[in-house]
GUMI-925966 format. One line per field, with one value per residue (C-alpha): residue number from 1; residue in one letter; z, y, x negated. Coordinates in nm, 3 decimals. Each point is the difference from the previous one (the first is absolute). Layout:
REM GUMI-925966
pos: [NUM | ...]
code: [A | ...]
pz: [Z | ...]
py: [Y | ...]
px: [X | ...]
***
This chain:
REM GUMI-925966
pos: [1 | 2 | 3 | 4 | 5 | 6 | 7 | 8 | 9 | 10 | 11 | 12 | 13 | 14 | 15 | 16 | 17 | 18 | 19 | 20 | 21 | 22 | 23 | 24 | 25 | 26 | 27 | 28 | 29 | 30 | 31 | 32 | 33 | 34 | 35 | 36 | 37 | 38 | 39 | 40 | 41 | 42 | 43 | 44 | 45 | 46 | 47 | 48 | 49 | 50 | 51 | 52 | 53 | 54 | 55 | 56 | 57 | 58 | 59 | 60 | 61 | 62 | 63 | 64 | 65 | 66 | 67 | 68 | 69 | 70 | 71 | 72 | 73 | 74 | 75 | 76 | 77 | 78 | 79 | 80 | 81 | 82 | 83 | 84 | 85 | 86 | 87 | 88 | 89 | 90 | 91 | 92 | 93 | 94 | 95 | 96 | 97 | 98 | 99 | 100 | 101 | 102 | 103 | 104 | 105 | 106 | 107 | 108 | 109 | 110 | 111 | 112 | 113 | 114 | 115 | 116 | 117 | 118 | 119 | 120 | 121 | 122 | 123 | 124 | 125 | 126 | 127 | 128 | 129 | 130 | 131 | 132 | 133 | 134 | 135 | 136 | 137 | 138 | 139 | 140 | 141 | 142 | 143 | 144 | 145 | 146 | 147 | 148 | 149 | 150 | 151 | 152 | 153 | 154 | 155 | 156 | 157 | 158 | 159 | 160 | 161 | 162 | 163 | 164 | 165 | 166 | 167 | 168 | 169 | 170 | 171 | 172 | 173 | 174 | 175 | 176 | 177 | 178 | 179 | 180 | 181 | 182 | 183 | 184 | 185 | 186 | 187 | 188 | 189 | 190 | 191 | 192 | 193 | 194 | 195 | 196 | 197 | 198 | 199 | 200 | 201 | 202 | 203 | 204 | 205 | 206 | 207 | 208 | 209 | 210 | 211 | 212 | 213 | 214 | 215 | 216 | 217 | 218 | 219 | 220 | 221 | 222 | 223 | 224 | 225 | 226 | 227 | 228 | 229 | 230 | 231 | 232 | 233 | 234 | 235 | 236 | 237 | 238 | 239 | 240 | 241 | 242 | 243 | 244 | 245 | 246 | 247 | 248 | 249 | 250 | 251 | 252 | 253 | 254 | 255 | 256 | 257 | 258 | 259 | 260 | 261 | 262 | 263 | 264 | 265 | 266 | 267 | 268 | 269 | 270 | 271 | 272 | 273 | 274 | 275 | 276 | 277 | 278 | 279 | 280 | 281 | 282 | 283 | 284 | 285 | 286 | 287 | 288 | 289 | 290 | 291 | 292 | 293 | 294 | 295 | 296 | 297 | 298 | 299 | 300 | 301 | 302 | 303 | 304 | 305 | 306 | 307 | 308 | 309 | 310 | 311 | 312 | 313 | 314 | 315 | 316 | 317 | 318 | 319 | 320 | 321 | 322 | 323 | 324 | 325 | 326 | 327 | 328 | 329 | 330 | 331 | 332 | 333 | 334 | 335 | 336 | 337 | 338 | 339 | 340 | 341 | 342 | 343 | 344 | 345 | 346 | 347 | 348 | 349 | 350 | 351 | 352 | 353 | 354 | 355 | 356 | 357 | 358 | 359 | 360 | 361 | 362 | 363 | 364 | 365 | 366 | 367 | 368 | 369 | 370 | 371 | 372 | 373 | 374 | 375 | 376 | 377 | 378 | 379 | 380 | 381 | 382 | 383 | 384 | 385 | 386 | 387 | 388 | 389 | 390 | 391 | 392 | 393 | 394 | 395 | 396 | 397 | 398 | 399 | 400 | 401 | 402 | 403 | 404 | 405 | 406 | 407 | 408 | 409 | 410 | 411 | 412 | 413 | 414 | 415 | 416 | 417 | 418 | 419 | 420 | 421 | 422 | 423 | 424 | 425 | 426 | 427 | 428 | 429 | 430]
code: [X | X | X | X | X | X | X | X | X | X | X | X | X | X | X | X | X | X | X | X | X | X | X | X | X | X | X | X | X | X | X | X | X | X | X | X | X | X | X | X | X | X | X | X | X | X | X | X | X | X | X | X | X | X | X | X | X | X | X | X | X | X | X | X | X | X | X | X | X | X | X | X | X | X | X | X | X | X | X | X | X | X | X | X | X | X | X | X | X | X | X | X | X | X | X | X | X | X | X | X | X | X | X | X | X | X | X | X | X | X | X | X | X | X | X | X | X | X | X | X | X | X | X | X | X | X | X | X | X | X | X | X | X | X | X | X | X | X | X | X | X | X | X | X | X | X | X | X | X | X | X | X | X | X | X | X | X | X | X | X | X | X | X | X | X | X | X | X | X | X | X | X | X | X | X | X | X | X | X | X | X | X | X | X | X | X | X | X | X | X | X | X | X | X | X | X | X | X | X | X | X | X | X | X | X | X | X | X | X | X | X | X | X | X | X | X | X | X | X | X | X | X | X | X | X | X | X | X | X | X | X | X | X | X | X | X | X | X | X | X | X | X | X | X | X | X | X | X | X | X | X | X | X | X | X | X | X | X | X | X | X | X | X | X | X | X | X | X | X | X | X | X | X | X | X | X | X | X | X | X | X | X | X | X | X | X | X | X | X | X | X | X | X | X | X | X | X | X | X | X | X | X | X | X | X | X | X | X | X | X | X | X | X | X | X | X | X | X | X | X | X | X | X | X | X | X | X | X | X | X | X | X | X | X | X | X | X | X | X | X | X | X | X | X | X | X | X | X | X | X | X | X | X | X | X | X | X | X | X | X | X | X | X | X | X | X | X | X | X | X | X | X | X | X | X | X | X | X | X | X | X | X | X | X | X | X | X | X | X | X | X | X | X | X | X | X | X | X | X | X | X | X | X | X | X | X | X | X | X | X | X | X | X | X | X | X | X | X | X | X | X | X | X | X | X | X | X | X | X | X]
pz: [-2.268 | 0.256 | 0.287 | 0.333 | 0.093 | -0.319 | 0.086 | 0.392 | -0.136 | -0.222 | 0.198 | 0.298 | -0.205 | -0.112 | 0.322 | 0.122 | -0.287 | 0.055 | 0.392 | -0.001 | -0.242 | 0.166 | 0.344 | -0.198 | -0.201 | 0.344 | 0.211 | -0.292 | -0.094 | 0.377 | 0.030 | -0.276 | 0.071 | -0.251 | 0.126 | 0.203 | -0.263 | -0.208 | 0.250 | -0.167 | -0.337 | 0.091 | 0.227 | -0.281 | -0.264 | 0.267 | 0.015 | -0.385 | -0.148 | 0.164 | -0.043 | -0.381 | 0.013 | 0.114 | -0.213 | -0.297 | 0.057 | 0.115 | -0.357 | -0.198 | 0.148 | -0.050 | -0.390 | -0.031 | 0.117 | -0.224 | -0.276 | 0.101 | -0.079 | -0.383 | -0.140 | -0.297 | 0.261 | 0.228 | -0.314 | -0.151 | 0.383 | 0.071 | -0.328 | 0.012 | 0.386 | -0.009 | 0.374 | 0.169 | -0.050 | 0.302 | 0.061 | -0.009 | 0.245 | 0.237 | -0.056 | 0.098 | 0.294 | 0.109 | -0.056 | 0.168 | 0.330 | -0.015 | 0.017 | 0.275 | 0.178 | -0.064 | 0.116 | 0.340 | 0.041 | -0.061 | 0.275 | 0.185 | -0.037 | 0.130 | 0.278 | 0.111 | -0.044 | 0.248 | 0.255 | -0.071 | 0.007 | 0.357 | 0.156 | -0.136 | 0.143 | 0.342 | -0.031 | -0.066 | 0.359 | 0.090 | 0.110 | 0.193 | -0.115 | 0.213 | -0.084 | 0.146 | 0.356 | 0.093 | -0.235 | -0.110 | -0.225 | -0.068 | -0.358 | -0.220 | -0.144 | -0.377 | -0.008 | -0.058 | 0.257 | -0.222 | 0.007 | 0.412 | 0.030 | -0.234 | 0.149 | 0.352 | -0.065 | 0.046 | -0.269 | -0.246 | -0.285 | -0.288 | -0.356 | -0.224 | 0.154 | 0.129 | -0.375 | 0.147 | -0.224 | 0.233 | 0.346 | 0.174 | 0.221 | 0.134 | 0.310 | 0.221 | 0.173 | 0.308 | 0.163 | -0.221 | -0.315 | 0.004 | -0.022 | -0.372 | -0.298 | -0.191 | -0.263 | -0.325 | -0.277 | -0.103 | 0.401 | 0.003 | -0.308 | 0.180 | 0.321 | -0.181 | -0.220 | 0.306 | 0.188 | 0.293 | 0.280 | 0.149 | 0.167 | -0.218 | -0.149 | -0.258 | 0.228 | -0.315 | -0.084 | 0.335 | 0.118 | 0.404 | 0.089 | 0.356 | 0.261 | -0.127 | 0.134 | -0.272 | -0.009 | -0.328 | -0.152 | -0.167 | 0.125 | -0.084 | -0.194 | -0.253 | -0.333 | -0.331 | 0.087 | 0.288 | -0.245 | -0.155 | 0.101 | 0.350 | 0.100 | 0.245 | 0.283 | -0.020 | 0.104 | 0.329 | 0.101 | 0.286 | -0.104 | 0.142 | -0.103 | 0.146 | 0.142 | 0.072 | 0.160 | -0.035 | 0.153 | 0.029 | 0.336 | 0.165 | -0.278 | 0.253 | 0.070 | -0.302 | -0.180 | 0.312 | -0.122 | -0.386 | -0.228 | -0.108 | -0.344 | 0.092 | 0.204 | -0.273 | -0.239 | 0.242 | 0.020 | -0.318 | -0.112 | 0.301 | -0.115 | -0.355 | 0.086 | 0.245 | -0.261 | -0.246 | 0.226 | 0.105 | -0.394 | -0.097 | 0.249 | -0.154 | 0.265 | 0.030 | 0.228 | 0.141 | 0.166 | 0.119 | 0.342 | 0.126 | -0.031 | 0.006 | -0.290 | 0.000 | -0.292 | -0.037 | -0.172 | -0.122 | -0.065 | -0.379 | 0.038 | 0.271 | 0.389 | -0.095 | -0.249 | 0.223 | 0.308 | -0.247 | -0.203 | 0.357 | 0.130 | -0.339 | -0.044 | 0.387 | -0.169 | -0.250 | 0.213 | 0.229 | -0.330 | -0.136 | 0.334 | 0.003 | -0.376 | 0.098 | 0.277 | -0.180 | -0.252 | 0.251 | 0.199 | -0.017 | 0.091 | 0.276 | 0.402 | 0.024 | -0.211 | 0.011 | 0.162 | -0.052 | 0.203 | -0.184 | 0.132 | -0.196 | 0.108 | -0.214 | 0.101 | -0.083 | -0.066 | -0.214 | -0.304 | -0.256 | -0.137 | 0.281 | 0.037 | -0.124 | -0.289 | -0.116 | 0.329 | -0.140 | -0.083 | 0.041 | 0.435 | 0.243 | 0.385 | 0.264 | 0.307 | -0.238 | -0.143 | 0.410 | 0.071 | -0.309 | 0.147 | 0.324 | -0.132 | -0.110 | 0.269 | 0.184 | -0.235 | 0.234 | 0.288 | -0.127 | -0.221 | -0.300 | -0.370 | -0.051 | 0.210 | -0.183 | 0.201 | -0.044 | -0.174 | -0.286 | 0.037 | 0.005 | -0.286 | -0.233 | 0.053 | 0.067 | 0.145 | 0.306 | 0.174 | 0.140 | 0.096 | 0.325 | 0.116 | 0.271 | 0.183 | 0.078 | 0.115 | -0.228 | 0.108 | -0.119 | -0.030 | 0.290 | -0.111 | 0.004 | -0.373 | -0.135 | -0.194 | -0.210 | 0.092 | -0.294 | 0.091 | -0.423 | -0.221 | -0.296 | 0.108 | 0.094 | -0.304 | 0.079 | -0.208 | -0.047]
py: [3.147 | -0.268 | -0.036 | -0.046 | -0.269 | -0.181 | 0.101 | -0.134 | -0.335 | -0.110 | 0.087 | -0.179 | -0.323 | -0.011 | 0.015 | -0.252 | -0.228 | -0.028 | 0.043 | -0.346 | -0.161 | 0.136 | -0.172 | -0.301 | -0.068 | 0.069 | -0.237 | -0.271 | 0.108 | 0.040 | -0.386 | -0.040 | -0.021 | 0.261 | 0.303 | 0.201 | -0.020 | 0.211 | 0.192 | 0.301 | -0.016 | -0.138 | 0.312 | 0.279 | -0.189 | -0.004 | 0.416 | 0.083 | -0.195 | 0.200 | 0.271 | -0.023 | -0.111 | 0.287 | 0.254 | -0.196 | 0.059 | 0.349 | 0.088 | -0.215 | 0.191 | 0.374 | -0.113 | -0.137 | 0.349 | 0.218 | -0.250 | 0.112 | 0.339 | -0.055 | 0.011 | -0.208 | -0.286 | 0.034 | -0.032 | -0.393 | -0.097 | 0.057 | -0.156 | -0.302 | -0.109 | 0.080 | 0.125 | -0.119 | 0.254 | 0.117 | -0.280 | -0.201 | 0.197 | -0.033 | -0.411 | 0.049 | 0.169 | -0.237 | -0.352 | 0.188 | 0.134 | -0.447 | -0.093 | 0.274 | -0.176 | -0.382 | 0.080 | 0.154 | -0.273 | -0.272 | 0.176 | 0.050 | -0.374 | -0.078 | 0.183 | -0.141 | -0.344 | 0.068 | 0.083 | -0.315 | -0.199 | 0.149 | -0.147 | -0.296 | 0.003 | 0.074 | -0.242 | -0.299 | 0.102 | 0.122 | -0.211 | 0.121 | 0.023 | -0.003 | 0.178 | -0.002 | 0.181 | -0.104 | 0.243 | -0.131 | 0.156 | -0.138 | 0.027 | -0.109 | -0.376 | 0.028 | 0.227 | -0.118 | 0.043 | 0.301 | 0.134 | 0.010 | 0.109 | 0.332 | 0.036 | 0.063 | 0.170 | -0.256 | 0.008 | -0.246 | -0.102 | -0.050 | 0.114 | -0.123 | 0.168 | -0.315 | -0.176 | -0.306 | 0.042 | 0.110 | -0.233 | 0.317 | 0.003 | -0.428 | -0.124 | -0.247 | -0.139 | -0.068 | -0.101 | -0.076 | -0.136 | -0.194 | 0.331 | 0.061 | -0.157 | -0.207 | 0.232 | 0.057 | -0.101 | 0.363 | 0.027 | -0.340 | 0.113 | 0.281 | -0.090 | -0.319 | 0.274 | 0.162 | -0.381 | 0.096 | -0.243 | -0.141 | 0.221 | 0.274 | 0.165 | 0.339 | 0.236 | 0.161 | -0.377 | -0.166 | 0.068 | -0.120 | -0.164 | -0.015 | 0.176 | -0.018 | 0.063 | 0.118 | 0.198 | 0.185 | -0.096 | 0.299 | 0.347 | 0.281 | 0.146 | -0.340 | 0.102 | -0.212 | -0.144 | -0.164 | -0.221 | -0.161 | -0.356 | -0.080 | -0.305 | -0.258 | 0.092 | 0.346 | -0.027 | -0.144 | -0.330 | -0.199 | -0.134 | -0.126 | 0.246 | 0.192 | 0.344 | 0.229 | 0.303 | 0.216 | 0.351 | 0.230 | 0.012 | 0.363 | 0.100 | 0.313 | 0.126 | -0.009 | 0.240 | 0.238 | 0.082 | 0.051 | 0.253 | -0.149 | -0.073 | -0.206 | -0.172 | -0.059 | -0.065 | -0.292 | -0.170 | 0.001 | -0.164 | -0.219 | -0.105 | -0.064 | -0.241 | -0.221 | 0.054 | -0.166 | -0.265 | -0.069 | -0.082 | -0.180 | -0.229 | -0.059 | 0.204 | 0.240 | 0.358 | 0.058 | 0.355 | 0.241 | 0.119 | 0.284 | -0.153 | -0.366 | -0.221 | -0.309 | -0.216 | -0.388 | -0.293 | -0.295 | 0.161 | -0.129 | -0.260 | -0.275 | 0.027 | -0.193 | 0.237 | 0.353 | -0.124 | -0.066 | 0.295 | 0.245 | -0.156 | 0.105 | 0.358 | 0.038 | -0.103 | 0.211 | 0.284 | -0.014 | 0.007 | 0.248 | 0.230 | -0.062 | 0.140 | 0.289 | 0.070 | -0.017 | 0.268 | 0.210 | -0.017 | 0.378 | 0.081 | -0.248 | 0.035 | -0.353 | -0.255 | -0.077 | -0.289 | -0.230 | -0.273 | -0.202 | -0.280 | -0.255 | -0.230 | -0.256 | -0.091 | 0.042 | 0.330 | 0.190 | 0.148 | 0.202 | 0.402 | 0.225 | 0.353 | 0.294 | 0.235 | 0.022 | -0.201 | -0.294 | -0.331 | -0.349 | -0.043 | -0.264 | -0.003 | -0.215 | -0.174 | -0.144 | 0.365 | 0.146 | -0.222 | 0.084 | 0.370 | -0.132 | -0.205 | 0.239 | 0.248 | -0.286 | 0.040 | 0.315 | -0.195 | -0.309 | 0.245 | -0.209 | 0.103 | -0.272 | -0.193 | -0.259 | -0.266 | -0.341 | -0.032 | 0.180 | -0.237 | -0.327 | 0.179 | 0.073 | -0.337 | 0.094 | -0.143 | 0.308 | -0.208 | 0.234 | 0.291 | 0.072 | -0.072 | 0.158 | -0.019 | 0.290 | 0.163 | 0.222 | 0.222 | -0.123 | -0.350 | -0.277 | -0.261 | 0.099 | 0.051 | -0.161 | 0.269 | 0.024 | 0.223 | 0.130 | 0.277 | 0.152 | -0.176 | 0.071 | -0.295 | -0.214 | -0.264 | -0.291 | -0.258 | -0.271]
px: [3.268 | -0.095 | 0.284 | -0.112 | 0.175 | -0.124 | -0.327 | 0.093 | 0.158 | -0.246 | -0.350 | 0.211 | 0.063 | -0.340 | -0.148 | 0.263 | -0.078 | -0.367 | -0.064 | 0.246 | -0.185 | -0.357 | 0.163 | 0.063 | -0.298 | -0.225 | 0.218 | -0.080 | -0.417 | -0.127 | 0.014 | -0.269 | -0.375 | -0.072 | 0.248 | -0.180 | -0.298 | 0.246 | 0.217 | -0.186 | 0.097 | 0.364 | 0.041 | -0.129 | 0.225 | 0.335 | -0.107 | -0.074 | 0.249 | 0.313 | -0.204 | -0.017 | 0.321 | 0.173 | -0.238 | 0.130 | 0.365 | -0.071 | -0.213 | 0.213 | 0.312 | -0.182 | -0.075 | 0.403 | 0.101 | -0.226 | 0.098 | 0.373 | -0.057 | -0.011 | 0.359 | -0.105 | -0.185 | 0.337 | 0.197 | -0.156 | -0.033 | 0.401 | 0.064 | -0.237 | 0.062 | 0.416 | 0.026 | 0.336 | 0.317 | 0.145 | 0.232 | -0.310 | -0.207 | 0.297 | -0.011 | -0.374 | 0.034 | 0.269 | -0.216 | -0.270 | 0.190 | 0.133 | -0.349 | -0.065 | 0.291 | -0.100 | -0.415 | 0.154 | 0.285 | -0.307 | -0.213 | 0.257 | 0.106 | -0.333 | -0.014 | 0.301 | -0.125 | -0.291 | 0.283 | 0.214 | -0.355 | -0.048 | 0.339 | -0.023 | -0.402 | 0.160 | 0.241 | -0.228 | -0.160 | -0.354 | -0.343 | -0.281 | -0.330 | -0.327 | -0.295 | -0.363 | -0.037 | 0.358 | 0.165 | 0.344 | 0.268 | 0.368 | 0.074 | 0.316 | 0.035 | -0.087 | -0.260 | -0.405 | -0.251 | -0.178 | 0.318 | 0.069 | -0.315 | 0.049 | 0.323 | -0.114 | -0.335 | -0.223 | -0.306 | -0.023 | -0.271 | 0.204 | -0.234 | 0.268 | 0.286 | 0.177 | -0.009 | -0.138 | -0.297 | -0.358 | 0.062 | -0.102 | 0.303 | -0.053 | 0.061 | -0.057 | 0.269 | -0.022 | 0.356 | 0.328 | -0.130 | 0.300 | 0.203 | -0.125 | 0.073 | -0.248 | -0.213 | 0.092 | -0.218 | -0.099 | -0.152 | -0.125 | -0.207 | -0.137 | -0.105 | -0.189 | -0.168 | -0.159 | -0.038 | 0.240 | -0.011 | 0.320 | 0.259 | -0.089 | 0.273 | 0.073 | 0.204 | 0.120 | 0.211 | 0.048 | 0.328 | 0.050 | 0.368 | -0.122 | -0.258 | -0.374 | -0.338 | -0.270 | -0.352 | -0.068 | -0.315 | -0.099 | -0.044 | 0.288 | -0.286 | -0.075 | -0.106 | -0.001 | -0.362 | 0.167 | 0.259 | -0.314 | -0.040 | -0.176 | -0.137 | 0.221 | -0.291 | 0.047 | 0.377 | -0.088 | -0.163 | -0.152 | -0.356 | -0.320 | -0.275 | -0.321 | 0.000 | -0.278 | -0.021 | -0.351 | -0.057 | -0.327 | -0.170 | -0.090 | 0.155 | 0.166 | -0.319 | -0.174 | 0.278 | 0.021 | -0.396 | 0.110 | 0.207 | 0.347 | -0.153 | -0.230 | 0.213 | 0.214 | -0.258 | -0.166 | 0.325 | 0.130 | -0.336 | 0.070 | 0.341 | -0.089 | -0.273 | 0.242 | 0.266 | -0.267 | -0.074 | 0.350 | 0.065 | -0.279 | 0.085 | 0.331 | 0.214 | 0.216 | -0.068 | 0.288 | -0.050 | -0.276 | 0.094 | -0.242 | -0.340 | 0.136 | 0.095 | 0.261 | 0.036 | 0.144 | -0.063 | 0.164 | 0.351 | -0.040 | -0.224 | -0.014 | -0.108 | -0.345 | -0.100 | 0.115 | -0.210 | -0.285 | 0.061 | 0.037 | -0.336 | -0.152 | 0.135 | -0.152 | -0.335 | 0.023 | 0.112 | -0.324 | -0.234 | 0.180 | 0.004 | -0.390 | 0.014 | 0.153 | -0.187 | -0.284 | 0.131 | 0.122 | -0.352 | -0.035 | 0.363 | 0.012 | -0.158 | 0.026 | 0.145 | 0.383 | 0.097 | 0.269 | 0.234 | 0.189 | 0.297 | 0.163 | 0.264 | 0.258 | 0.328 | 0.374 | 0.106 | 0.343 | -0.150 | 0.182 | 0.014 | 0.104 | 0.015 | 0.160 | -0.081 | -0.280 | -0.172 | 0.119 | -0.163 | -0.103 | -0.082 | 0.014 | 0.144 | 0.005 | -0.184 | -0.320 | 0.033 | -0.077 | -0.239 | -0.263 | 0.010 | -0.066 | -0.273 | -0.160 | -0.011 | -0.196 | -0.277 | -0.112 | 0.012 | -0.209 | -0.199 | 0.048 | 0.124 | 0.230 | 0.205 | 0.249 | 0.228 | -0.011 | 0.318 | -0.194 | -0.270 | 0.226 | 0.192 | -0.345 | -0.118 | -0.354 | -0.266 | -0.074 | -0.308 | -0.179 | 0.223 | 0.055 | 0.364 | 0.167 | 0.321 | 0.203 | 0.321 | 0.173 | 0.288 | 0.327 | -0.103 | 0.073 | -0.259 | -0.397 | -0.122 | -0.313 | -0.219 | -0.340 | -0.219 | -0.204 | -0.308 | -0.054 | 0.280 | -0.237 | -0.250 | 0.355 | -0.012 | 0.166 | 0.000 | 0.258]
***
C-alpha cells in the first residue's frame, strides 16, 4: 500500500521542483514583449501540468499495487528486477541518511556564509545614502544601492529582480559619483539600450565606497513597459519650445443648467476636437485639466517649427470649436467660447509623474506665463493672445495684429503680446 510519508515526500518534491522552476522561468519571460500576451496559457500549463503529474503517479501507483496482488506477476517482477538483500537495504538506507547529512551541512554552510559576509560588510564601514525629500539611510560598504534600499524599507522598481537586465531600478546621481566604480560592460550595455543620459546608474550594480546623493527614476510600481527604450528628451531636458494653454469660457455656468451627461458628453467632444487640432499641428497635448487643455511644441523638432506649429494648432482649434458648435446647435444656449495663450521660451521637459499619471510634460517660468497669457484673453476679449517671443521665434510676418504691452505676474520686464479677436481668420503668412 502507499506510505504516507512516500505519499508526503514525493507530492512535496514535486511541488518544490516546479514552483522553483515556475519562479525561474517568470523572472527570465516577463522581460519579453510578448509575455503578458501569453501569461494565460503559461499560467493554465504551470496548474495542469502538476496536476497531471501527480494523478499519474497516483494511478500508476494504484495499478502497481493491484498488479502486486497476483502471486504469479509478484513472482517474474522479484525475479526480473533482483531487489537488494537485507544487507543491501541497510547500505541504502545508510547512503541515503549521508546525503540527508551533506544537503543540510551545504545549507547549513550557506547560511553561515551570509553571517561571515555580514562582518566582513561591517567591517569595510558604512556610507550614507540620500534620497528625494531629505530621506537618508546609512547602509554597510559592499552592498548595491537596490540592495540598501530593500534593506531599510524603502520601495524600489526593480522588474528583473536585481539581474541587471530591465534598467527599471536607474538612477541619477546626483552627489558622489566619484564614490562608485566605473560600470561594467553588462550595465553599460543596458543603460545604452534604454539611451540613459549621464549620471544614470543601475542600483542593482552600483556599489557606493563613499556618501551619495541619488533620485530613482522610476516609480516603486515600474512594470516591464517602462524598460523599453525612451527617447534622450523624455529623461529630462532644457529646450526652447511653444506652450499653449486653452480653457472654455462660462464654462461654470453653462454645466450648472445641464445633467452630468451632458456635461460630460459636451466636453469629451470638446477635448477630442482640441486633441485633433493639437496633432495635426504637429504637437503634443500634454494634459486636460478641468475644461482647459495644455499641450507643447517643438520638444522633437526645432523652436522655429513649435512656434509655427502652436500658432497653427490655435487656428485649427478656433475652426474646429466653430464645427462643433455648429453640431451641437441644439444642445448649446450659446456657443462655447474659447481663449487660447501661447508663449515660447526655455523650459525643463521630460516624463514626470507617478503611476499611471505619468508622461511626457514641461515646467518652468515660459511654462507660467502661457497660463497667464491666456487668462488675459478675458480681459482683452480676444481668443488668442501669443507673446512676441513666439512671434520672433515663428518668423512671421504679424503686420496687422494689434500688439500690446503688458505685465504678467511673475515676470519683472513688461511682455509684448498679439492680440488676435477669432484665431480661425488669423493666417499669417510668411
Amino acid at each position: 500500500k502507499f506510505t504516507n510519508y512516500g505519499v508526503a515526500l514525493q507530492t512535496g518534491g514535486l511541488l518544490a521542483a516546479w514552483i522553483h522552476g515556475c519562479i525561474g522561468l517568470y523572472f527570465w519571460l516577463r522581460l519579453k514583449p510578448w509575455f503578458n500576451a501569453i501569461t494565460p496559457l503559461l499560467f493554465a500549463l504551470a496548474i495542469l501540468i502538476p496536476v497531471g503529474s501527480w494523478i499519474g503517479f497516483y494511478a500508476g501507483g494504484k495499478e502497481a499495487l493491484a498488479l502486486y496482488e497476483n502471486p504469479e506477476w509478484r513472482r517474474l517482477m522479484l525475479a526480473e528486477a533482483k531487489p537488494p538483500n537485507t544487507e543491501g537495504v541497510r547500505q541504502i538506507y545508510d547512503i541515503a541518511f549521508v546525503m540527508r547529512v551533506i544537503i543540510c551541512g551545504l545549507v547549513g554552510l550557506a547560511l553561515s556564509g551570509r553571517v561571515v559576509r555580514y562582518v566582513l560588510e561591517r567591517r569595510r564601514g558604512t556610507y550614507l545614502l540620500q534620497y528625494p525629500d531629505d530621506k537618508t539611510i546609512r547602509s554597510v560598504s559592499g552592498t548595491t544601492i537596490l540592495e540598501a534600499s530593500r534593506l531599510h524599507g524603502i520601495p524600489h522598481a526593480a522588474v528583473c529582480g536585481g539581474r541587471g537586465r530591465c534598467s527599471t531600478c536607474r538612477v541619477r546621481v546626483l552627489e558622489g559619483e566619484e564614490y562608485l566604480p566605473e560600470p561594467s560592460a553588462d550595465e553599460v550595455r543596458v543603460l545604452e539600450r534604454v539611451g540613459a543620459p549621464p549620471r544614470v546608474r543601475l542600483a542593482c550594480q552600483a556599489v557606493p565606497s563613499g556618501n551619495l546623493s541619488i533620485v530613482p527614476l522610476l516609480p516603486p510600481n515600474a512594470t516591464v513597459k517602462d524598460a523599453r527604450r525612451r527617447n534622450l528628451d523624455m529623461a529630462g531636458q532644457e529646450r526652447e519650445i511653444s506652450i499653449l494653454f486653452a480653457d472654455l469660457r462660462s464654462f461654470t455656468q453653462f454645466s450648472d443648467k445641464k445633467l452630468p451627461y451632458d456635461v460630460v458628453f459636451v466636453l469629451n467632444r470638446y477635448f477630442a476636437h482640441m486633441g485633433e487640432a493639437v496633432e495635426d499641428a504637429g504637437g503634443h497635448l500634454d494634459k486636460f485639466i478641468g475644461d482647459g487643455v495644455m499641450a507643447l511644441f517643438g520638444a522633437k523638432s526645432d523652436a522655429k517649427s513649435g512656434a509655427q506649429a502652436a500658432l497653427k494648432a490655435a487656428h485649427n482649434m478656433s475652426r474646429k470649436l466653430a464645427d462643433l458648435n455648429a453640431q451641437l446647435s441644439d444642445e448649446l444656449d450659446e456657443p462655447l467660447r474659447i481663449g487660447i495663450g501661447i508663449h515660447a521660451g526655455p523650459a525643463i521637459i521630460g516624463e514626470m509623474g507617478y503611476g499611471t499619471a505619468f508622461g511626457l510634460t514641461a515646467i518652468g517660468d515660459s511654462v507660467n506665463t502661457a497660463s497667464r497669457l491666456e487668462a488675459m484673453t478675458k480681459e482683452y476679449g480676444a481668443q488668442l493672445i501669443f507673446s512676441e517671443d513666439v512671434a520672433q521665434q515663428a518668423g512671421i510676418d504679424f503686420t496687422g495684429i494689434t500688439q500690446r504691452e503688458t505685465e504678467v505676474r511673475g515676470r519683472e520686464e513688461p511682455v509684448k503680446i498679439y492680440v488676435v479677436n477669432n484665431a480661425a481668420e488669423f493666417a499669417p503668412s510668411g
